[in-house]
C-alpha positions as a printed NumPy array, in Angstrom:
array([[ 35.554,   1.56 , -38.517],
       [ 35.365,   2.289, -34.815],
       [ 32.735,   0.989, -32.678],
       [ 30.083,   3.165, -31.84 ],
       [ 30.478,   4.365, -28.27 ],
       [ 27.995,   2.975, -25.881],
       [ 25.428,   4.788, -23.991],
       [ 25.404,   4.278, -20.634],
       [ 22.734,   2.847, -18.567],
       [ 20.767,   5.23 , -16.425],
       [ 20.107,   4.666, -12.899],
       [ 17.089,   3.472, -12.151],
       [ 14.318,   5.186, -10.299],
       [ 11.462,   4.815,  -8.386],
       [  8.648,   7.618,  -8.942],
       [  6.597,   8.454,  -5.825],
       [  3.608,  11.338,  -6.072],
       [  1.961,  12.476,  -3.286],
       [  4.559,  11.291,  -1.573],
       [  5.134,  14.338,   0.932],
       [  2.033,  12.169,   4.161],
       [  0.522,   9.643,   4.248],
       [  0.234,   6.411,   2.031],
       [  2.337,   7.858,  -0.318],
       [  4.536,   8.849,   2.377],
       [  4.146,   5.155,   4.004],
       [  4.872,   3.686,   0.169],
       [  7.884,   5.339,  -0.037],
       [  9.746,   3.911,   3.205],
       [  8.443,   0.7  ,   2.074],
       [ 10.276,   1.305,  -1.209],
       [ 13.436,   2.944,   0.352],
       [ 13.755,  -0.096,   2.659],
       [ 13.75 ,  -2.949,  -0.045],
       [ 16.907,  -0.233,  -1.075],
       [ 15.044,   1.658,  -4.205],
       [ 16.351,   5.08 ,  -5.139],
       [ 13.392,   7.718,  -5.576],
       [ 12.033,  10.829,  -6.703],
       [  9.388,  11.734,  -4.062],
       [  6.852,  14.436,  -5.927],
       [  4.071,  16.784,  -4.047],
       [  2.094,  19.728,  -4.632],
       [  3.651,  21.69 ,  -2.385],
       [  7.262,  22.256,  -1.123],
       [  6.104,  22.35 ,   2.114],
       [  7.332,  18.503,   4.074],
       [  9.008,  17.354,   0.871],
       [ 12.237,  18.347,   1.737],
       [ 12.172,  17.386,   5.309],
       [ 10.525,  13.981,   3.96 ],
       [ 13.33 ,  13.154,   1.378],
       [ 16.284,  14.136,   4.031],
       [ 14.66 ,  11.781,   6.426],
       [ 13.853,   8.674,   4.05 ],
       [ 17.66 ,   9.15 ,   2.817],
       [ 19.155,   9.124,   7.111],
       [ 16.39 ,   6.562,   7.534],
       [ 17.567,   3.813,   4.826],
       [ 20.835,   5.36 ,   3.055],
       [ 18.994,   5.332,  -0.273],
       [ 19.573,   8.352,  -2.856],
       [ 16.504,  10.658,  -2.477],
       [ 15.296,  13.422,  -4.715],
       [ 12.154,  15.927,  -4.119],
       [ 10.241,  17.795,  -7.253],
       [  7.46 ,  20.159,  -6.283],
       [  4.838,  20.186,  -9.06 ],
       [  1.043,  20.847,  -8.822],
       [  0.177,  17.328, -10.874],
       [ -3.271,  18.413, -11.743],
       [ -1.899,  20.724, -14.787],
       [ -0.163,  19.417, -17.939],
       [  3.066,  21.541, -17.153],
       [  3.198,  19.792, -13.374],
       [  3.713,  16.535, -15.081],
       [  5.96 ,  17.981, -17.463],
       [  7.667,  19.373, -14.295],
       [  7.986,  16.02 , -13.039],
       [  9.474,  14.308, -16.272],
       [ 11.646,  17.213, -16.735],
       [ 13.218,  16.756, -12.787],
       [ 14.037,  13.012, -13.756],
       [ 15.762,  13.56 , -16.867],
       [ 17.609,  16.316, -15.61 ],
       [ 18.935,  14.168, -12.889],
       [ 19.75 ,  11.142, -15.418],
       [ 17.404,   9.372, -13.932],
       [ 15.486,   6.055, -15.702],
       [ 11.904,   5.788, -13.817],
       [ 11.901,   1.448, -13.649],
       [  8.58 ,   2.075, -11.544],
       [  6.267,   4.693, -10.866],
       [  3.298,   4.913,  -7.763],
       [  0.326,   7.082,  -8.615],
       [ -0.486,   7.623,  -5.65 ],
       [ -1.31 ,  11.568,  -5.643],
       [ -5.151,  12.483,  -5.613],
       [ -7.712,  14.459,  -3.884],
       [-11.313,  14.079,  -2.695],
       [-14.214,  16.447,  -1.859],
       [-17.485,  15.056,  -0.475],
       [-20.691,  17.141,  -0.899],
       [-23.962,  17.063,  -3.545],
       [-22.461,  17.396,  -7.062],
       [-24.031,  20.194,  -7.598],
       [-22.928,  22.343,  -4.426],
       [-19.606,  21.05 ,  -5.133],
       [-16.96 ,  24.157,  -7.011],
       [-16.531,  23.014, -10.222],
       [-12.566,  23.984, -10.252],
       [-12.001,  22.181,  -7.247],
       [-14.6  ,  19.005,  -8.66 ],
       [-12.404,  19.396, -12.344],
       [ -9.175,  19.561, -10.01 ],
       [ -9.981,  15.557,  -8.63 ],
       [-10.495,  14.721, -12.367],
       [ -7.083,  16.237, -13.429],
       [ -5.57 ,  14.36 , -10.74 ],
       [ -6.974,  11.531, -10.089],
       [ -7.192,  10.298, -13.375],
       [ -5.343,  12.824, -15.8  ],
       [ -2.744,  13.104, -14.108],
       [ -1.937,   9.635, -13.489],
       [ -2.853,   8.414, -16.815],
       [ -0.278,  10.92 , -18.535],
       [  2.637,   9.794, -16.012],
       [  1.478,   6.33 , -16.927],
       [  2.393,   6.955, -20.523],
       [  5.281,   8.458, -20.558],
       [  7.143,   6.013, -18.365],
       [  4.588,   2.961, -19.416],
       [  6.494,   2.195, -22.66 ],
       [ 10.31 ,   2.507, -21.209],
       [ 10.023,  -0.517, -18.612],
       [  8.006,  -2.751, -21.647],
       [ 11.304,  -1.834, -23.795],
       [ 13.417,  -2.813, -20.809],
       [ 11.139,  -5.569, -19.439],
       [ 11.371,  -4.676, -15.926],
       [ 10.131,  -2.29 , -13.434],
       [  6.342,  -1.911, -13.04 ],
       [  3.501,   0.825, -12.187],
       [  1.586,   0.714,  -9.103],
       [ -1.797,   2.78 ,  -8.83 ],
       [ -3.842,   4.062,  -6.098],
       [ -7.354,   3.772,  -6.112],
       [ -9.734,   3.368,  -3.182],
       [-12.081,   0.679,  -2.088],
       [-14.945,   3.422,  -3.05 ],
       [-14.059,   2.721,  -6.289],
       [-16.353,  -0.468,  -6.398],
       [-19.757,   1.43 ,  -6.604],
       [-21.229,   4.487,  -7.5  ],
       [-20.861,   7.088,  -4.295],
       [-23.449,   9.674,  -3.898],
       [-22.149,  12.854,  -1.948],
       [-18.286,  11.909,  -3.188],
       [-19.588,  11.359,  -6.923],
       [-16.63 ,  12.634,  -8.793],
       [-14.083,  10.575,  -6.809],
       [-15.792,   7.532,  -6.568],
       [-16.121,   7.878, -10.234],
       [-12.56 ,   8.57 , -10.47 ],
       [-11.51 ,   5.869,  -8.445],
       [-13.612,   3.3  , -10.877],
       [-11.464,   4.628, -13.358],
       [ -8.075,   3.6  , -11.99 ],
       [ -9.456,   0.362, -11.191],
       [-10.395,  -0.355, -14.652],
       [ -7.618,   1.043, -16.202],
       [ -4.737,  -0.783, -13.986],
       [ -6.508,  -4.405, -14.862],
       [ -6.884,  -3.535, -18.751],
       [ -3.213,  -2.429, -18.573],
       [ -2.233,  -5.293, -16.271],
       [ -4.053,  -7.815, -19.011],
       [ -1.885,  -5.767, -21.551],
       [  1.212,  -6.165, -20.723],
       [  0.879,  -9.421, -19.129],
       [  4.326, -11.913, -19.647],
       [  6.339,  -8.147, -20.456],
       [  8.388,  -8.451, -17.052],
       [  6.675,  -5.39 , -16.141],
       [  4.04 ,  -5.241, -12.708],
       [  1.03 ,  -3.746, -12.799],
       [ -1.007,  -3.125,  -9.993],
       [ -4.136,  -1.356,  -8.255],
       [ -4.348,  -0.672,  -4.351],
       [ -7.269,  -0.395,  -3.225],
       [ -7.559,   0.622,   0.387],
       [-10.852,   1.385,   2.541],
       [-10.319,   4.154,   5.123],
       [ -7.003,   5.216,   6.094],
       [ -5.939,   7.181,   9.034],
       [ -4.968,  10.574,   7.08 ],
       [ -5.372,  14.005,   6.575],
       [ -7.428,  13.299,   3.266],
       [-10.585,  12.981,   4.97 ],
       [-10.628,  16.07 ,   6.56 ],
       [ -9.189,  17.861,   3.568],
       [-12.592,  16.202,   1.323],
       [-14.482,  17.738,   4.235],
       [-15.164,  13.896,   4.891],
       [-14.087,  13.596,   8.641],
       [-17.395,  12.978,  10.144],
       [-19.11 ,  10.605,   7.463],
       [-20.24 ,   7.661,   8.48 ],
       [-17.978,   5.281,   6.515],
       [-14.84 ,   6.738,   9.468],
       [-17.228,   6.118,  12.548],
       [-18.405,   2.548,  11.723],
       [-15.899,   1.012,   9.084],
       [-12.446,   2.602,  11.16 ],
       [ -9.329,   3.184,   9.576],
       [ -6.435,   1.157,   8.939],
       [ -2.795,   3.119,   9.976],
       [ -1.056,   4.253,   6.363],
       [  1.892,   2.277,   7.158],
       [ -0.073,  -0.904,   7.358],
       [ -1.371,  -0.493,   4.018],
       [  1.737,   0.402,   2.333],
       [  3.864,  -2.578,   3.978],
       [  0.38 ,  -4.832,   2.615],
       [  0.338,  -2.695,  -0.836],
       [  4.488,  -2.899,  -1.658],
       [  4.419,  -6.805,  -0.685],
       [  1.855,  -7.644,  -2.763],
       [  2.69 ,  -5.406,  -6.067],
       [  6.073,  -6.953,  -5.806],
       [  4.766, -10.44 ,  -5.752],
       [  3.009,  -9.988,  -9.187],
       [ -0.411,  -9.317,  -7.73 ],
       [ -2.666,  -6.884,  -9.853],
       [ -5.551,  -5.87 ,  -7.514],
       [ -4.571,  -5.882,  -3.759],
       [ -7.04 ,  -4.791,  -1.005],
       [ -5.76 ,  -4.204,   1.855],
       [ -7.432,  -6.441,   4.981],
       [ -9.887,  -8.864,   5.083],
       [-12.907,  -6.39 ,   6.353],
       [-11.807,  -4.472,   3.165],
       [-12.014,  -7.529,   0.718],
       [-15.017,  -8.627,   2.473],
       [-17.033,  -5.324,   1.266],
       [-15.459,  -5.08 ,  -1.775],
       [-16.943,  -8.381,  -2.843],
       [-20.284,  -7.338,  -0.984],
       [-20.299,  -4.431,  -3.361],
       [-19.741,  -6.381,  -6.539],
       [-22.707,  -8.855,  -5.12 ],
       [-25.061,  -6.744,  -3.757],
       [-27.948,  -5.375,  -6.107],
       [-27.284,  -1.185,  -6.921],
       [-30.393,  -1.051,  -6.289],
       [-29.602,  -1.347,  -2.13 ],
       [-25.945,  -0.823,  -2.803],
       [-26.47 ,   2.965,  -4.22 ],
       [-28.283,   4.428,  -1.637],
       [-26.379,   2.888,   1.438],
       [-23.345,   3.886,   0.266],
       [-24.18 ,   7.235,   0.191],
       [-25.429,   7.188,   3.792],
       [-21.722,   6.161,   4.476],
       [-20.495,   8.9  ,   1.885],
       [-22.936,  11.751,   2.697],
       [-21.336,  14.991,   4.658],
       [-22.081,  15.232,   8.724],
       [-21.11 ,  17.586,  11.533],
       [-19.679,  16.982,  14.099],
       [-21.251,  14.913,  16.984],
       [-22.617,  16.765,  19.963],
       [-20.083,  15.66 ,  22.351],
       [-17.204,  16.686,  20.234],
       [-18.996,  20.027,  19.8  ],
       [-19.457,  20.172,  23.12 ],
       [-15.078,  19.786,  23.443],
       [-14.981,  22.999,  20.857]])
């Protein structure tokens, strides 16, 4: 009886969302460079292109672009669909798409508060299973998440995505714990402010947190991010002011902790003198 032909091995994949600006943006050089072939996904159309022809000049890696509004079921199907179409095998996958919006809960829309959920935490939890299971079978590849240092305490003014940020946290380490001596990486980024458009797009740009904290560049915290993840390390925290109040929020009692952070967190306008410059 003839041998059973063999399938052939897929090439492997690395799985980028959000991945049209900043950190994701940032992440996927980083990736490129160490010579990773990727699938760079984004809302919107709109820089993708332009972002996957450059990354491709930039390092000579194989670069695809999907399109796909994450936040619904059928985006993610979108996503899954592009891979296999392309006979692709995802070996690791950054959740790194998500979205912010800082006012009081309840003056916040609810479709655009329900939108952070379906992103932030839907979304990234559905990718996470369907590509989760593949690199255990193959023990390789890993999943890298992005959450935010405000995921370390409750943040009044941003509730829903410092809520949703504690969620990524505590599901990377659980999964990390999980699938610990599989050959597979797991791994949660948590960065403190980062020079990007996100801030402004949460409506965020004048808080408090930007004017006294700073910001650390996105490429700094990808190079510090894709070092780290690759080295086996499950929570990474990007610079030592950002460690520093991460452990100051685990210490400090909520009782002082709560209502300082949302004096960081809470919506401003615009200082005079920059009014002033309008």
């Amino acid at each position: 009886m003839a041998d059973e032909p063999v399938e052939a091995a897929r090439p492997p994949v690395t799985v980028i969302t959000g991945a049209s600006r900043g950190i994701g943006l940032a992440l996927a050089h980083e990736f490129a460079k160490a010579g990773h072939r990727l699938v760079l996904a984004a809302s919107g159309a709109e820089g993708l292109e332009e972002a996957a022809a450059a990354l491709e000049q930039t390092h000579g890696v194989e670069v695809h672009s999907q399109a796909c509004d994450l936040s619904t079921a059928e985006g993610c199907e979108i996503l899954d669909n592009a891979v296999e179409a392309a006979g692709l095998e995802v070996d690791y996958l950054v959740n790194n798409a998500g979205a912010g919006y800082c006012a009081p809960f309840q003056e916040g829309a609810r479709v655009r508060l329900t939108r952070i959920l379906d992103l932030n935490v839907t979304a990234l939890t559905d990718l996470t299973g369907r590509y989760l299971p593949g690199m255990i079978a193959r023990r390789r590849g890993g999943v890298l998440n992005v959450a935010s240092l405000a995921g370390y305490a409750p943040g009044p003014h941003q509730a829903v995505y410092t809520a949703s940020k504690a969620y990524v946290m505590s599901f990377t380490e659980a999964l990390a714990a999980e699938v610990r001596g599989s050959g597979v990486k797991m791994a949660v980024l948590a960065p403190g402010a980062v020079a990007t458009e996100f801030h402004r797009r949460a409506g965020a740009e004048h808080c408090y947190y930007l004017r006294f904290l700073g910001a650390m560049s996105p490429e700094t915290v990808a190079r510090i991010g894709h070092a780290n993840f690759m080295c086996g390390q499950t929570v990474i925290i990007p610079g030592w002011t950002n460690m520093l109040g991460a452990l100051t929020m685990r210490l400090m009692p909520h009782g002082l902790m709560v209502p300082f952070t949302g004096w960081l967190l809470k919506r401003r306008e615009a200082p005079d003198d920059e009014r002033k410059e309008d």
